[in-house]
GUNUKE-582363 format. One record per residue: residue in one letter; residue number from 1; z, y, x of N, C-alpha, C, O in turn. Coordinates in steps of 0.001 Angstrom, whole numbers, plus 500000, padded with zeros to 6 digits. Atoms other than C-alpha are relative to their C-alpha. Layout:
! residues N
rest:A; nr:NUM; n.Z:Z; n.Y:Y; n.X:X; ca.Z:Z; ca.Y:Y; ca.X:X; c.Z:Z; c.Y:Y; c.X:X; o.Z:Z; o.Y:Y; o.X:X
...
! end
This chain:
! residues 111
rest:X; nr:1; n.Z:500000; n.Y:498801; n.X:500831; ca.Z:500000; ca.Y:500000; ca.X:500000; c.Z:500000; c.Y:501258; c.X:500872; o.Z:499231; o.Y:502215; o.X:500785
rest:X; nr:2; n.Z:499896; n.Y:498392; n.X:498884; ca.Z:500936; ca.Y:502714; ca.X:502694; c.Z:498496; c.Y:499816; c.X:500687; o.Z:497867; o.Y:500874; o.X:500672
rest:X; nr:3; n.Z:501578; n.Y:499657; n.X:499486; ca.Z:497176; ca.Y:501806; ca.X:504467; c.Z:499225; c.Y:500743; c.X:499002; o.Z:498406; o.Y:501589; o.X:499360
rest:X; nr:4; n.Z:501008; n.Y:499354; n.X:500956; ca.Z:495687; ca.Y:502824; ca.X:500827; c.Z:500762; c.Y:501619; c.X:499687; o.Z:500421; o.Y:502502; o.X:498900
rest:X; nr:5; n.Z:498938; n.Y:498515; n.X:499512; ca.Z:498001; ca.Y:505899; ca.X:501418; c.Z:498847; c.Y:500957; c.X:500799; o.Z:498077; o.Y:501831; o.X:500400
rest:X; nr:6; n.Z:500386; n.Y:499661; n.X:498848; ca.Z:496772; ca.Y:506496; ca.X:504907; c.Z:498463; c.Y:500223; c.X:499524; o.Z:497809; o.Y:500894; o.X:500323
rest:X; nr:7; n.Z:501732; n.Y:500177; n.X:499701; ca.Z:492998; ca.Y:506222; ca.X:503888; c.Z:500113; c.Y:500744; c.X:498756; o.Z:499066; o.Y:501280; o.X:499117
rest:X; nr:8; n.Z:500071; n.Y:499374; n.X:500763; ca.Z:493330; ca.Y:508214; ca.X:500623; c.Z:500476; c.Y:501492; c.X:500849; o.Z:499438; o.Y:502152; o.X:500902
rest:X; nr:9; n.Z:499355; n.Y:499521; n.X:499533; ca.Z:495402; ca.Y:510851; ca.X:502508; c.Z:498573; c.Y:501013; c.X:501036; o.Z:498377; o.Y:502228; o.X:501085
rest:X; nr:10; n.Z:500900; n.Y:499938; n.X:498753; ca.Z:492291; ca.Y:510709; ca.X:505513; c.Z:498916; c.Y:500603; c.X:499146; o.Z:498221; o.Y:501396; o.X:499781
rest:X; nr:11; n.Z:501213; n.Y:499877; n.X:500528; ca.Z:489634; ca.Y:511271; ca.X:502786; c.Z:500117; c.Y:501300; c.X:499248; o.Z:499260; o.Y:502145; o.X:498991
rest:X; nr:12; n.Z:499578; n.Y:498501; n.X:500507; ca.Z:491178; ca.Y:514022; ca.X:501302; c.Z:499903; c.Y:501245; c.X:501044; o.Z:499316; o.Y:502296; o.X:500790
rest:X; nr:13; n.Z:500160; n.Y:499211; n.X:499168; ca.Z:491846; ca.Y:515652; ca.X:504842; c.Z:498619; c.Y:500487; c.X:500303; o.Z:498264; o.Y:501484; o.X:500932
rest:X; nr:14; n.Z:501678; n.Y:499989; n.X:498974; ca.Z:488023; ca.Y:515125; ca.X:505520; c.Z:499195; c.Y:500680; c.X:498710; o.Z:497981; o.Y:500483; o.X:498656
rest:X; nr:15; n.Z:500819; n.Y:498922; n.X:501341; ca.Z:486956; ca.Y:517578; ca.X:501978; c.Z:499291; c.Y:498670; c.X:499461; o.Z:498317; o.Y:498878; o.X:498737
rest:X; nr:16; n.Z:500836; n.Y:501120; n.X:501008; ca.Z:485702; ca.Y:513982; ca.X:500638; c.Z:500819; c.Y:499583; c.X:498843; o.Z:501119; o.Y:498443; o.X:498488
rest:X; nr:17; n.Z:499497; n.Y:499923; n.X:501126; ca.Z:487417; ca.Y:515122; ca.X:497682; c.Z:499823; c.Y:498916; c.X:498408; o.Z:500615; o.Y:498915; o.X:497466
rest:X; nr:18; n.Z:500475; n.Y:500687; n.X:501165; ca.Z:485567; ca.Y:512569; ca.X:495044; c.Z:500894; c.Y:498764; c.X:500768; o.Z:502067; o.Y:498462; o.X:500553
rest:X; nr:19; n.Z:499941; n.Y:501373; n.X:499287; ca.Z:485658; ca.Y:509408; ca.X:497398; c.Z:501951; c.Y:499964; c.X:500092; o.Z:502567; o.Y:498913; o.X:499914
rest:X; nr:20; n.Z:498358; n.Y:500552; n.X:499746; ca.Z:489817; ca.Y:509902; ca.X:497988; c.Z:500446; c.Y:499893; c.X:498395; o.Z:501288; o.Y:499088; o.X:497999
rest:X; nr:21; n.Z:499189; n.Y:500057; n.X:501852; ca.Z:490331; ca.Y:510734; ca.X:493629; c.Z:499160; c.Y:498222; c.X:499640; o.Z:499782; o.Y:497512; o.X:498850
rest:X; nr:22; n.Z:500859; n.Y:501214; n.X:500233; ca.Z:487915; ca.Y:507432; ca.X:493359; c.Z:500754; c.Y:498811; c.X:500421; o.Z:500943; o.Y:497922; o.X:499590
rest:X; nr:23; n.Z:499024; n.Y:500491; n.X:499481; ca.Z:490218; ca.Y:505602; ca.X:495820; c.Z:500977; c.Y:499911; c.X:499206; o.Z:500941; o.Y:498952; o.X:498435
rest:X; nr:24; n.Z:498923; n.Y:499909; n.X:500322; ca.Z:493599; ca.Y:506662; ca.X:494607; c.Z:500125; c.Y:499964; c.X:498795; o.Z:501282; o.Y:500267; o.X:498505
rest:X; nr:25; n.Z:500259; n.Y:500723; n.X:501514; ca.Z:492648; ca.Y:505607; ca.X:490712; c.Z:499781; c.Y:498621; c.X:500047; o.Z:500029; o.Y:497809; o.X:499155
rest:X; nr:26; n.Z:500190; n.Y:501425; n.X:499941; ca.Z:491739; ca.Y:502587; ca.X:491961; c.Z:501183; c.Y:498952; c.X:500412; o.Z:501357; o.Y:497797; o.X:500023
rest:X; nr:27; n.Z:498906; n.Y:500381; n.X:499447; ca.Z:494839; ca.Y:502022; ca.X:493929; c.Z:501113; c.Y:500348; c.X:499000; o.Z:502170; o.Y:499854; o.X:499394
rest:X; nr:28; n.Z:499373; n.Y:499433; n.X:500894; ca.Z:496720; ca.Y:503608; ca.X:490889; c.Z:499870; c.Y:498884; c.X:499017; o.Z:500796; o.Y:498519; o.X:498294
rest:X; nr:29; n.Z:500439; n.Y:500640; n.X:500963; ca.Z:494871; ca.Y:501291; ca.X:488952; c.Z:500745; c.Y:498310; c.X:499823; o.Z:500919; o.Y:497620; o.X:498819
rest:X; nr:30; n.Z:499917; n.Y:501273; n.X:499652; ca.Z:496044; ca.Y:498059; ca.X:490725; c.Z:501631; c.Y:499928; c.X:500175; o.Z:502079; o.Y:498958; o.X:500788
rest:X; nr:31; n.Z:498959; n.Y:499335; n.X:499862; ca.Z:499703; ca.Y:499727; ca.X:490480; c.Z:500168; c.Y:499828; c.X:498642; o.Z:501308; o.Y:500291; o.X:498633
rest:X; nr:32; n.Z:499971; n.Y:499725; n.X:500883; ca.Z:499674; ca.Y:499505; ca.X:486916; c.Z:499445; c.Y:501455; c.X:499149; o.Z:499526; o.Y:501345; o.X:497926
rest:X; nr:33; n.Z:499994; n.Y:498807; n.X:500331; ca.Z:498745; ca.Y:503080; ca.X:486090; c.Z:498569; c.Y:500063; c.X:499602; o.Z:497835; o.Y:500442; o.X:500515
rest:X; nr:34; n.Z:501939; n.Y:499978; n.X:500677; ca.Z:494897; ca.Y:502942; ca.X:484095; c.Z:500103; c.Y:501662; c.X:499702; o.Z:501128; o.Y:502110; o.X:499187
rest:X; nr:35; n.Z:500885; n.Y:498926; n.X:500701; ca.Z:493107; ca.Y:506464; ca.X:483417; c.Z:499037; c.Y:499569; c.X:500061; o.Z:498670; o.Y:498672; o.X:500820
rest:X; nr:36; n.Z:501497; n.Y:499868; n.X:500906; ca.Z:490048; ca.Y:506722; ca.X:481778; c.Z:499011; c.Y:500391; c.X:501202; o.Z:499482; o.Y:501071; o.X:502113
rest:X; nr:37; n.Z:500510; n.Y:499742; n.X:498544; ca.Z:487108; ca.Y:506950; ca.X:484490; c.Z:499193; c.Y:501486; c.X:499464; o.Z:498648; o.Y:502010; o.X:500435
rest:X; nr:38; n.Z:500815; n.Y:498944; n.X:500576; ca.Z:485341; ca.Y:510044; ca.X:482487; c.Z:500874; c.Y:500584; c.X:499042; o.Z:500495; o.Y:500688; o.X:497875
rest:X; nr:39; n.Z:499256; n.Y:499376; n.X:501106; ca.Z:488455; ca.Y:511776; ca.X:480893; c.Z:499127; c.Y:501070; c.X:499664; o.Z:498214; o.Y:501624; o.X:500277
rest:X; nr:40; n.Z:500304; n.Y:498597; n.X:501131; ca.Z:487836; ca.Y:514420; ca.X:478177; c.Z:500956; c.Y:500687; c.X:499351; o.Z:502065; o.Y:500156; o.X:499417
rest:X; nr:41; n.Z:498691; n.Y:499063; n.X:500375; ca.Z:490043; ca.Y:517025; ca.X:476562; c.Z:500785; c.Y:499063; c.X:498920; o.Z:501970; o.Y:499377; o.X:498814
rest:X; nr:42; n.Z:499926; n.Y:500980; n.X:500733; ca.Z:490491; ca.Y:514044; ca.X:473942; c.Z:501342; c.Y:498964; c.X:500715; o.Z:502466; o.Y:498667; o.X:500309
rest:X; nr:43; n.Z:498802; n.Y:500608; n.X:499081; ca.Z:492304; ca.Y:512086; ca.X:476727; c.Z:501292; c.Y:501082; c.X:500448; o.Z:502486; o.Y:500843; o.X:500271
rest:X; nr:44; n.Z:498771; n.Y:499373; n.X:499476; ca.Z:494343; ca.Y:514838; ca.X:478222; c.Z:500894; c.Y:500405; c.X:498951; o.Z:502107; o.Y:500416; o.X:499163
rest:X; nr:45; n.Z:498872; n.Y:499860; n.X:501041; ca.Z:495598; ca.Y:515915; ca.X:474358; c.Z:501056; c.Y:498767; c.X:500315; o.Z:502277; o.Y:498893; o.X:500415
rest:X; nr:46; n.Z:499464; n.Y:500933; n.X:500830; ca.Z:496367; ca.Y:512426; ca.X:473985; c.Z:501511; c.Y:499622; c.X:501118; o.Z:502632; o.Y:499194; o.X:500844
rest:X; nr:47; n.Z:498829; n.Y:499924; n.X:499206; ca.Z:498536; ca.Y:512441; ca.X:476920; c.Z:500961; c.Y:501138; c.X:500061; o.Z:502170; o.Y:500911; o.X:500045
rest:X; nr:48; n.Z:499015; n.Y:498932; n.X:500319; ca.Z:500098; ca.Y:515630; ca.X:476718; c.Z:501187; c.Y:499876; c.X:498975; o.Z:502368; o.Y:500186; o.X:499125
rest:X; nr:49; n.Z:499119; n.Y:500514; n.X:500678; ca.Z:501216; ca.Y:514200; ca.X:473428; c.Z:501399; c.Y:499007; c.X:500226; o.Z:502608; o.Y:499130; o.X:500031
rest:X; nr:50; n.Z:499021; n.Y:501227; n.X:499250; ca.Z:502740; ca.Y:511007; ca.X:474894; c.Z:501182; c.Y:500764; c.X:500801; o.Z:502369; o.Y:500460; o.X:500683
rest:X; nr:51; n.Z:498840; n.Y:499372; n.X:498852; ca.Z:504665; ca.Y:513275; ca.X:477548; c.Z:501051; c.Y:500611; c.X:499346; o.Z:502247; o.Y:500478; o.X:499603
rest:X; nr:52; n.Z:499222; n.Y:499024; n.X:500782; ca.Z:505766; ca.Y:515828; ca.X:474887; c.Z:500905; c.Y:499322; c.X:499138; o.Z:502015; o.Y:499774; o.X:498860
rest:X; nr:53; n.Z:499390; n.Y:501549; n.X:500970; ca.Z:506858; ca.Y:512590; ca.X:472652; c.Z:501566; c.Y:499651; c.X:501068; o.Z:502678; o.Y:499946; o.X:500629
rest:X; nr:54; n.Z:499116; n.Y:500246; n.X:498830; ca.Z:509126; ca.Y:511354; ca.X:476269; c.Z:500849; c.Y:500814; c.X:499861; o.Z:501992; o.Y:500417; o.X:499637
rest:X; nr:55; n.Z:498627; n.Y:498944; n.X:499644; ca.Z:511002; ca.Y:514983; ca.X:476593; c.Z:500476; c.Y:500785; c.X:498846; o.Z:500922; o.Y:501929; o.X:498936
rest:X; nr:56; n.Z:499649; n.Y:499562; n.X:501232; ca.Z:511686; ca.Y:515397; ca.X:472904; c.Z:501392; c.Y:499477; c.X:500029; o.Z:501698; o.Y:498298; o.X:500209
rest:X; nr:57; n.Z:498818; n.Y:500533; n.X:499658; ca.Z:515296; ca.Y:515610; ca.X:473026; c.Z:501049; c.Y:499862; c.X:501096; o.Z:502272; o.Y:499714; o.X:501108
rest:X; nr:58; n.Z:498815; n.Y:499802; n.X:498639; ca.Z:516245; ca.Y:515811; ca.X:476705; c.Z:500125; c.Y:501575; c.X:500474; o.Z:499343; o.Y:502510; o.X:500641
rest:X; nr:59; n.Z:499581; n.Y:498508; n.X:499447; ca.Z:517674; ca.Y:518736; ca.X:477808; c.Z:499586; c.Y:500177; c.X:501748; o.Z:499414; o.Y:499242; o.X:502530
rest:X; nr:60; n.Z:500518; n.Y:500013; n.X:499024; ca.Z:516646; ca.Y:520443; ca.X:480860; c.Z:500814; c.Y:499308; c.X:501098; o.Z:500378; o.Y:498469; o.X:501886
rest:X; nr:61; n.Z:498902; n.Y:501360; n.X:499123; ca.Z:520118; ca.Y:518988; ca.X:482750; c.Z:499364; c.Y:498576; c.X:500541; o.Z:499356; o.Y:498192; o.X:501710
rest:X; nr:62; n.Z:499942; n.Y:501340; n.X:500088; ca.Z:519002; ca.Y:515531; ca.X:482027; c.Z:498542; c.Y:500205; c.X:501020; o.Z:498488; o.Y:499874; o.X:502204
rest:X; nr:63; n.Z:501381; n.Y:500653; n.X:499502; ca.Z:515381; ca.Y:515519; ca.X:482992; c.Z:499945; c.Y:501003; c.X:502084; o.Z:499142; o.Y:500829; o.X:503000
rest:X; nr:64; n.Z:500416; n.Y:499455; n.X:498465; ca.Z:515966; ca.Y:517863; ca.X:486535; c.Z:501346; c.Y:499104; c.X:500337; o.Z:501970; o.Y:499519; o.X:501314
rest:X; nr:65; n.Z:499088; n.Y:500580; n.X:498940; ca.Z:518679; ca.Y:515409; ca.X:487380; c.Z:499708; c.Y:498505; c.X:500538; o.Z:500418; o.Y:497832; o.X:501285
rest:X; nr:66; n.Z:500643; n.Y:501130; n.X:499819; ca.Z:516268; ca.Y:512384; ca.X:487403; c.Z:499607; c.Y:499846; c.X:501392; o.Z:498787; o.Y:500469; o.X:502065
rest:X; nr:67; n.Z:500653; n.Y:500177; n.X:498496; ca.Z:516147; ca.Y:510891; ca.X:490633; c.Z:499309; c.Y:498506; c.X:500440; o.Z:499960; o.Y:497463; o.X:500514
rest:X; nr:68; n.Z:500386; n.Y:501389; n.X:500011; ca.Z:513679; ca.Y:508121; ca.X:491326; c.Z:499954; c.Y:499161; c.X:501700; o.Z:499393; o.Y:499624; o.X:502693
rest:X; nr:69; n.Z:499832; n.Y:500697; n.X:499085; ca.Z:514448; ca.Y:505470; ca.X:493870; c.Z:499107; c.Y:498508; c.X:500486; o.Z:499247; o.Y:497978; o.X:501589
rest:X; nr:70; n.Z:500720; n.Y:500910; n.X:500225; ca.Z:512256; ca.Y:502749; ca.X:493444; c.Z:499065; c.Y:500363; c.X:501318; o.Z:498524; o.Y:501449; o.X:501115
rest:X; nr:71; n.Z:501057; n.Y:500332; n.X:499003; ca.Z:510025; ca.Y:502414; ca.X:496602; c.Z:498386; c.Y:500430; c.X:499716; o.Z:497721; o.Y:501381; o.X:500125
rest:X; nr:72; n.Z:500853; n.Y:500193; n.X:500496; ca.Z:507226; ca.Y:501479; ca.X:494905; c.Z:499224; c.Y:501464; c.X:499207; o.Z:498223; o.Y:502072; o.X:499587
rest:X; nr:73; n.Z:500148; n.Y:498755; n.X:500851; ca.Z:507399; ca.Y:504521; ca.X:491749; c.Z:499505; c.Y:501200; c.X:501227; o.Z:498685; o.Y:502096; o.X:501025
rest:X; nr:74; n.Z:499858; n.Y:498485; n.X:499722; ca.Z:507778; ca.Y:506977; ca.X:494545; c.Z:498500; c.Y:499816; c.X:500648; o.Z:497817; o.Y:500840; o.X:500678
rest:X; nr:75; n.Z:500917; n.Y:499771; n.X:499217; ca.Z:504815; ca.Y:505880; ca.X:496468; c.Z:498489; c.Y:500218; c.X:498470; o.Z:497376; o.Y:500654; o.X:498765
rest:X; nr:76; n.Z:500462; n.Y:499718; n.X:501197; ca.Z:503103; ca.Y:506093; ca.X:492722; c.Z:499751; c.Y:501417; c.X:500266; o.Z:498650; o.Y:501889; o.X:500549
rest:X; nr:77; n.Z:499757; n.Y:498645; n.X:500221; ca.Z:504060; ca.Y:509431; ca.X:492670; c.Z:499374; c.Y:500602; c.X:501325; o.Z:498471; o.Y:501427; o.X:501185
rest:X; nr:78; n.Z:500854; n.Y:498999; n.X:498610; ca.Z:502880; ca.Y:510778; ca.X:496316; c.Z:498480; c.Y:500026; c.X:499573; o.Z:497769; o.Y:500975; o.X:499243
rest:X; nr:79; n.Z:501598; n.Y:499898; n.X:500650; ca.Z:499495; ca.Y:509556; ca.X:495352; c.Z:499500; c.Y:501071; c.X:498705; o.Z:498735; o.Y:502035; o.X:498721
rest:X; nr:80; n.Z:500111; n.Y:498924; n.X:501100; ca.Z:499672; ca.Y:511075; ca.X:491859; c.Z:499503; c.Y:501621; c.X:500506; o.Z:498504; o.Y:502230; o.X:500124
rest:X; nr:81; n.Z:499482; n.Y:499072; n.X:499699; ca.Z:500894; ca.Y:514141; ca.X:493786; c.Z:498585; c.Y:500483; c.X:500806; o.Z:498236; o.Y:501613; o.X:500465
rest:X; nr:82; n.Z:501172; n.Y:499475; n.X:498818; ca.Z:497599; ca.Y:514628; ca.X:496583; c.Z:499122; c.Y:499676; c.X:499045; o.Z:498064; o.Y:500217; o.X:499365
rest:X; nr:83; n.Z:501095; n.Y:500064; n.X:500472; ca.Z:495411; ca.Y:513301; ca.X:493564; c.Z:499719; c.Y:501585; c.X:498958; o.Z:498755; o.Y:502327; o.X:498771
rest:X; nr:84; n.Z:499565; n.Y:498659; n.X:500550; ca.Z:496414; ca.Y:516197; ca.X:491688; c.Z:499475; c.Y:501301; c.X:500490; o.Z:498988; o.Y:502099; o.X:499689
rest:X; nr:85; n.Z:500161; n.Y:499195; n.X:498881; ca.Z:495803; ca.Y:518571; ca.X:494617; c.Z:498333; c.Y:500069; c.X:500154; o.Z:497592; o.Y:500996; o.X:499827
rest:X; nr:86; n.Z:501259; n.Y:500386; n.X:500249; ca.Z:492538; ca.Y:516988; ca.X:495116; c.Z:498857; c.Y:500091; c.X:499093; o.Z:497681; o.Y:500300; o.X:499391
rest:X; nr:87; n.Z:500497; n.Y:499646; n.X:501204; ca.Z:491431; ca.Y:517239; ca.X:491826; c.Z:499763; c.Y:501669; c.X:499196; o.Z:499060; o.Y:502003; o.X:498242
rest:X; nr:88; n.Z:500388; n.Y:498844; n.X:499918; ca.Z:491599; ca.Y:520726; ca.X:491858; c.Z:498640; c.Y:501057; c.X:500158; o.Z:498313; o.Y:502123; o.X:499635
rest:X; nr:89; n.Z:501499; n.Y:499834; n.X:499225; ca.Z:488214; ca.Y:521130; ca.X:493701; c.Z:498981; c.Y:499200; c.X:499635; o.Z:497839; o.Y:499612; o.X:499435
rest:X; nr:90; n.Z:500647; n.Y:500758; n.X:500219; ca.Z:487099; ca.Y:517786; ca.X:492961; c.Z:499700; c.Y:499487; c.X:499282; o.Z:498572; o.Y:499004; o.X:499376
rest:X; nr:91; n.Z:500335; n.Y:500319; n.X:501671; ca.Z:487348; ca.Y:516678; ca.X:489232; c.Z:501431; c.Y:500368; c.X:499226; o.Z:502406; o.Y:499657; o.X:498985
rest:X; nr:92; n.Z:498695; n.Y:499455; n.X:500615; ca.Z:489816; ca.Y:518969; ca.X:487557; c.Z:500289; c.Y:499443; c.X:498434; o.Z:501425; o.Y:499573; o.X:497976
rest:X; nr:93; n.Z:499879; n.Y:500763; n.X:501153; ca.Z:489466; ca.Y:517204; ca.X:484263; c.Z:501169; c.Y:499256; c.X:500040; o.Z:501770; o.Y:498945; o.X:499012
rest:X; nr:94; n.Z:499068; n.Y:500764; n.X:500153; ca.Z:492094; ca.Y:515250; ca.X:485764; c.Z:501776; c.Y:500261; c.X:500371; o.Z:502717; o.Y:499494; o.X:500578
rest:X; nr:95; n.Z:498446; n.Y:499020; n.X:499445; ca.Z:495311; ca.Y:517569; ca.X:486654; c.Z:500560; c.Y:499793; c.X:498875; o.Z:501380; o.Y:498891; o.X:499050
rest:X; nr:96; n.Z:499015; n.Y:500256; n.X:501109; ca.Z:496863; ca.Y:517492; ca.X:483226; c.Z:500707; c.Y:498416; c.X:500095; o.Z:501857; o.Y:497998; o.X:500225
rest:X; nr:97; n.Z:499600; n.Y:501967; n.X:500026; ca.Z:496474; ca.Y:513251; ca.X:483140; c.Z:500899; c.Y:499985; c.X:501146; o.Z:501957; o.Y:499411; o.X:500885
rest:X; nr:98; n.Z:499363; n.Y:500383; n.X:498172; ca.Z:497911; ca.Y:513360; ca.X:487449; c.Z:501395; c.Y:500483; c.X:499196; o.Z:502345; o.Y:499708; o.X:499083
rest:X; nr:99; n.Z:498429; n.Y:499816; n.X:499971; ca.Z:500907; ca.Y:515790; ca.X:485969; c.Z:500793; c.Y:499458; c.X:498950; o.Z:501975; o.Y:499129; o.X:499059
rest:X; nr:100; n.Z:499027; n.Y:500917; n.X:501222; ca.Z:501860; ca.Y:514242; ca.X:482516; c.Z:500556; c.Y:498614; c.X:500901; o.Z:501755; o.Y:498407; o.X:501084
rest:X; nr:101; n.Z:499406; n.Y:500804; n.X:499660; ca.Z:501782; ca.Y:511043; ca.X:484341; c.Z:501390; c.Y:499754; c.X:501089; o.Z:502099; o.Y:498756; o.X:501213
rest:X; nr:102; n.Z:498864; n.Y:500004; n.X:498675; ca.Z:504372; ca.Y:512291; ca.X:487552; c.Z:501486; c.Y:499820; c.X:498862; o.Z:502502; o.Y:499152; o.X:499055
rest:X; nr:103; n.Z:498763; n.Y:498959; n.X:500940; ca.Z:506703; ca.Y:514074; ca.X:484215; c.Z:500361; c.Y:498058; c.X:499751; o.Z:501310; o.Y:497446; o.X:500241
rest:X; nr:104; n.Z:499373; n.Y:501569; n.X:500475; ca.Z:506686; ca.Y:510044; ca.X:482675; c.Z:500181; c.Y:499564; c.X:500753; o.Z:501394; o.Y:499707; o.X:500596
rest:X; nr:105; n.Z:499363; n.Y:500679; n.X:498670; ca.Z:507431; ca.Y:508287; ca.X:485842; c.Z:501315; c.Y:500529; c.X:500334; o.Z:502189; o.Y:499674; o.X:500478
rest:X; nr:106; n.Z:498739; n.Y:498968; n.X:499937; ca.Z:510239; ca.Y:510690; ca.X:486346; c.Z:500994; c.Y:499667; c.X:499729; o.Z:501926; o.Y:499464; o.X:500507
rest:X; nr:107; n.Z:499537; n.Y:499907; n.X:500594; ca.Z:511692; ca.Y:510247; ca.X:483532; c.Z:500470; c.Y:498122; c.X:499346; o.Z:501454; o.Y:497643; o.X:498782
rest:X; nr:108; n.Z:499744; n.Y:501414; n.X:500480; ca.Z:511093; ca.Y:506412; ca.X:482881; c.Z:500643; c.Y:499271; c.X:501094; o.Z:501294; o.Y:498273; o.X:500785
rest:X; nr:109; n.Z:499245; n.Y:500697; n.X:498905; ca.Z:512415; ca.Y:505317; ca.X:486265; c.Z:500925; c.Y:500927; c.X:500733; o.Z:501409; o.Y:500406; o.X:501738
rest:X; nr:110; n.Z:499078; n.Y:499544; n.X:499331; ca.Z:514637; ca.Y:507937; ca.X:487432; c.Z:501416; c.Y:499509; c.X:499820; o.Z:501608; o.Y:498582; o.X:499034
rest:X; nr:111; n.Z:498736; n.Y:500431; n.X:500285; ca.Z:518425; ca.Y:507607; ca.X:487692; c.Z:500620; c.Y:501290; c.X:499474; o.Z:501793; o.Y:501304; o.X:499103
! end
């Protein structure tokens, strides 16, 4: 997992902005974590919903005191985190889906 790190990480450094979001969905993918390969505003409502559904109810306390430990989640989350970044330049369609999904990870595996 940390090599598909290292080589997502490398492809990003090198402005091959598609080829590392292409990567790190795929490696996301094999992680449990599916998006849609051609989101649309259709997908990002539908997630926004889902997220907004999650923090119905927690107070801000609860959800900034979530701390996730899990190995695994966090290396979820770095990826998330540079695909995000990435996606900026390279297929912004997908920044809402990268940050709803960090907010649910957060929140479903933190302590």
């Amino acid at each position: 997992l940390r090599a598909y790190c290292i080589l997502i990480f490398s492809l990003g450094g090198q402005k091959q902005l598609v080829k590392a979001i292409e990567m790190g969905l795929d490696v996301l993918g094999r992680l449990g974590e599916k998006f849609p390969t051609n989101p649309d505003a259709k997908d990002c409502m539908t997630e926004v919903l889902k997220t907004r559904k999650i923090l119905e109810g927690q107070t801000f306390g609860v959800i900034i005191g979530k701390v996730v430990k899990r190995k695994r989640v966090l290396t979820t989350m770095e990826i998330l985190e540079s695909l995000a970044l990435y996606s900026y330049q390279g297929k912004p369609e997908y920044i809402p889906l990268f940050a709803c999904r960090m907010i649910e990870l957060s929140l479903r595996h933190g302590d």
